[in-house]
N, C-alpha and C positions, 0 to 999 in steps of 0.2 A: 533501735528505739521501739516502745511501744505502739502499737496502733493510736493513736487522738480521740477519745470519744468526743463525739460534735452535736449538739442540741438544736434545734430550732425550737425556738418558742414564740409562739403568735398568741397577743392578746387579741380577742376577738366579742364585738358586740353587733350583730345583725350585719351579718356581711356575707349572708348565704349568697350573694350573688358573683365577688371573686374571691373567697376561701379556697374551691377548689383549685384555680390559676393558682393563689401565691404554693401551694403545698406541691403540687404538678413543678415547679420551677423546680424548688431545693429537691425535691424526688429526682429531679436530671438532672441537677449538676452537683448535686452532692447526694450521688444515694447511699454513702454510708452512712448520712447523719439521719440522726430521730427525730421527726417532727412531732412538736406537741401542742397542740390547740386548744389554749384556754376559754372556756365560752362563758362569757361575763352576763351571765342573765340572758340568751338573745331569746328573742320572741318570734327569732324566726326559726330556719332548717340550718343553721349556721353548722355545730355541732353535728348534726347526722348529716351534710354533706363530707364535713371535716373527717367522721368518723368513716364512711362509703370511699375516702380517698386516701384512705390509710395510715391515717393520723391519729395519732394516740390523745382523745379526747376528755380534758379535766375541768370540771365545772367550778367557777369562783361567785359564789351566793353573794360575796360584799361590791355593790357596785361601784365602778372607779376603775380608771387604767393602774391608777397606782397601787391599788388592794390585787391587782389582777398580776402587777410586776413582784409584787411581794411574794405572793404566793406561787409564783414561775421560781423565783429564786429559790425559795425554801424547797420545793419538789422534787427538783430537778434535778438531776447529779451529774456533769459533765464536765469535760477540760476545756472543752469551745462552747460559748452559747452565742446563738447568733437569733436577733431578737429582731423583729418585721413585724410591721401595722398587716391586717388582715383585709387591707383595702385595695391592693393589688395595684399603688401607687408607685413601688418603690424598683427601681431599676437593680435586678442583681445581679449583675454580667460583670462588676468588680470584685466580689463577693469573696473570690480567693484570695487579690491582694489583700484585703481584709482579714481573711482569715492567716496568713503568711505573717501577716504584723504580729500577732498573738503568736501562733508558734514558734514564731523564734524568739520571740520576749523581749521584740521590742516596742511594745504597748500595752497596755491592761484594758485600754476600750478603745476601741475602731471606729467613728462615727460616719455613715454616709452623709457627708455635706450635701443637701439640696440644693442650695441657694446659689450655683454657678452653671445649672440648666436645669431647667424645669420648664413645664406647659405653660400657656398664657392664664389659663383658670387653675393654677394647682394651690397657689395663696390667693384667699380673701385679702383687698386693703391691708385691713385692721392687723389682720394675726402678723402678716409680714411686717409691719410696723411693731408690732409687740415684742418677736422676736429680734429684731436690730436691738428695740430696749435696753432688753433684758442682756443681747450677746456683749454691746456694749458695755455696759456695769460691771460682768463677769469680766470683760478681757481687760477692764480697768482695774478692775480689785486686784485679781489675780497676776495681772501682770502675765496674760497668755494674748495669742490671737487666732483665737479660733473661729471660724464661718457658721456653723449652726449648730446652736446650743439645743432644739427643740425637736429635734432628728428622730423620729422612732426605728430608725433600723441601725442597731451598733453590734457590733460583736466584741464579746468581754472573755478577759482570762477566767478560771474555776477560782482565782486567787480575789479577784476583785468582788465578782458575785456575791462569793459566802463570806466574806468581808465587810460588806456595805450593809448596813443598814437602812433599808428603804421606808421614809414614814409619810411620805405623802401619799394621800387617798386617791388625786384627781392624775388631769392632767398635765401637771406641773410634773409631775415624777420623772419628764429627761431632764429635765432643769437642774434637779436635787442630784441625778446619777452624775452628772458631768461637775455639779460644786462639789461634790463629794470626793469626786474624782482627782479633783485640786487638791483640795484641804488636804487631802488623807497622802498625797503622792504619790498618788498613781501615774502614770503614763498613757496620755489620752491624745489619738490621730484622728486626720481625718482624711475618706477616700472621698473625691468628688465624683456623685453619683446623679443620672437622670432622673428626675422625679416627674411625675404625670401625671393626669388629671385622672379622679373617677371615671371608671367607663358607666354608661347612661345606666338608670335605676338604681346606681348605690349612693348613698349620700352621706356628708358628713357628721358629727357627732358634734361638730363645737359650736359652740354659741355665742359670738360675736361681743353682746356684753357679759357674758356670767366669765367667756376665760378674757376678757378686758380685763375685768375688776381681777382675774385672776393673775390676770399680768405684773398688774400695782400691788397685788396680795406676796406675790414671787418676788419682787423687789424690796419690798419692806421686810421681808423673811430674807434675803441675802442679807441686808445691808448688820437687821439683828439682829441674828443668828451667828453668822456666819466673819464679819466685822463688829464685834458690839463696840469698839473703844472708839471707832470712827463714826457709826451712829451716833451712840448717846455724847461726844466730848461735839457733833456736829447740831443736833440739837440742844445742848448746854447751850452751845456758841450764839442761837439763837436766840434764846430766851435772856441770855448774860446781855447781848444786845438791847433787846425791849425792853429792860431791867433797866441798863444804864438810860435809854433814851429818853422813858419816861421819868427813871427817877432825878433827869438834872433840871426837871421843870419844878418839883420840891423843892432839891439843893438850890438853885439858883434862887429862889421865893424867898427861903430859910434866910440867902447870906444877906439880902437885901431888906427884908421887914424883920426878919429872927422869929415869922411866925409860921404857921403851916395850916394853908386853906386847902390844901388839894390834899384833904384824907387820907382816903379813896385811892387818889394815886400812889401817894407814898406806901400803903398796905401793898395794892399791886405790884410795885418796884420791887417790894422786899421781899415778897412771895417768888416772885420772880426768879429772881438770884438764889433764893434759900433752892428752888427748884433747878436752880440752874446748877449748882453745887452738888445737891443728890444726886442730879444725872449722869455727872461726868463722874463721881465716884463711883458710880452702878457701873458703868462703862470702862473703868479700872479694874472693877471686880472682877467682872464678868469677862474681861478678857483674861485674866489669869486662870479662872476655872477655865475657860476653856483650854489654855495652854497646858495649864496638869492634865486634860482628859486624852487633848490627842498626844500625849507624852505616855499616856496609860494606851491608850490604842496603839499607837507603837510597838510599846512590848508585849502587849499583848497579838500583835502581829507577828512579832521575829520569833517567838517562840512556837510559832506552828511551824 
């Protein structure tokens, strides 16, 4: 068999303090692979440590982990990519069963599960709550059960990589890698790996309400997106409600005097319902478009 070529690719924003650590690791126990250190604007030494440690260092002007994973995928050419936060949180002493999942081809992405040992400070409240959310929904839709959907160290096939489509900016983009992951039929594990707290002077990136709202943003993008016929036939459902409740305060007025004082209401009812009707057809529609597209992405997969 041929040699494997193996990537490492680390997004990175002001982590001049364990950049060095995470590239020192994969340099030991995988020094055939190439490491490459994406430097997403940092303002610090981030970049010229990465590059003094022998890391192949590429700059991404568009700020965002997701513009930074976009641009790791398009660059990069390899059979293995193995993708690690630049924060020197992430335990890699599994790293080969990991890697062993992909080359044998029984997975398309490998995800390190955090969420079965980890530091007492390594989740904020909030995000930990976000994340159950979110994994929730996903293993409800999808009909999987997977432990953590918000992972940033997975290792993927060359096949899944140049395949996927990454369109989010932020950091929601493991979110989209792992729905896409479903949708499309890939083959997606997970290794339970130790996760740990920042060591002192690095600090985190997220913001407690901007990725909140971004949590609720990620939720409303599965459900219509990714579900449109059970979104909109679930909000129809809604509205078809309020429609009926309000409008038997009319009807019932109608059958008893035969006249109509509640305007107002009857306009609302029927608005209602006319809206209720559009939604659920959109929700028809649009689940069809999307059936023809991943029927086009199909064949357009089996033909490579």
């Amino acid at each position: 068999m041929a040699p494997i070529n193996m990537a490492v690719i680390i997004p990175c924003y002001n982590e001049e303090i364990t950049i060095k650590q995470v590239i020192n690791k994969f340099q030991l126990i995988l020094p055939e692979a190439k490491v490459y250190v994406f430097d997403n604007n940092s303002a610090d030494k981030t970049g010229e440590i990465a590059k003094t440690s022998g890391a192949t260092v590429i700059r991404e002007k568009r700020q965002g982990k997701g513009f930074v994973v976009q641009s790791m995928f398009k660059k990069v050419n390899a059979d293995i990519y193995i993708m690690v936060d630049g924060d020197d949180t992430y335990d890699v002493s599994n790293i080969e069963e990991m890697i062993s999942l992909i080359s044998r081809d029984e997975a398309d992405m490998v995800v390190g599960n955090r969420l079965k040992t980890y530091s007492g400070k390594s989740f904020r409240p909030f995000h930990a709550f976000g994340n159950k959310l979110v994994r929730f929904l996903i293993n409800k839709l999808f009909q999987v059960n997977l432990k953590d959907i918000m992972s940033g160290f997975r290792v993927m096939s060359s096949d899944f990589v140049k395949n996927i489509n990454i369109t989010s900016g932020g950091f929601e983009v493991e979110t989209e890698m792992t729905i896409k992951t479903l949708k499309y039929g890939y083959v997606i594990k997970e290794v339970d790996i130790h996760y740990g707290e920042r060591p002192e002077g690095s600090y985190s990136k997220l913001s407690t309400i901007s990725d909140g709202l971004l949590v609720l943003k990620t939720i409303f993008i599965i459900f219509k997106d990714f579900k449109p016929l059970l979104f909109f036939t679930a909000v129809s459902g809604i509205l078809l409600l309020i429609s009926l409740l309000s409008g038997s305060v009319v009807i019932l007025e109608f059958l008893e005097t035969r006249y109509i004082t509640h305007v107002p209401l009857a306009i609302f009812a029927s608005g209602a319902m006319i809206l209720a009707i559009i939604l659920f057809v959109t929700g028809i529609t649009l689940d069809s478009i999307n059936r023809r597209f991943d029927e086009l992405y199909g064949m357009i997969r089996n033909r490579e």
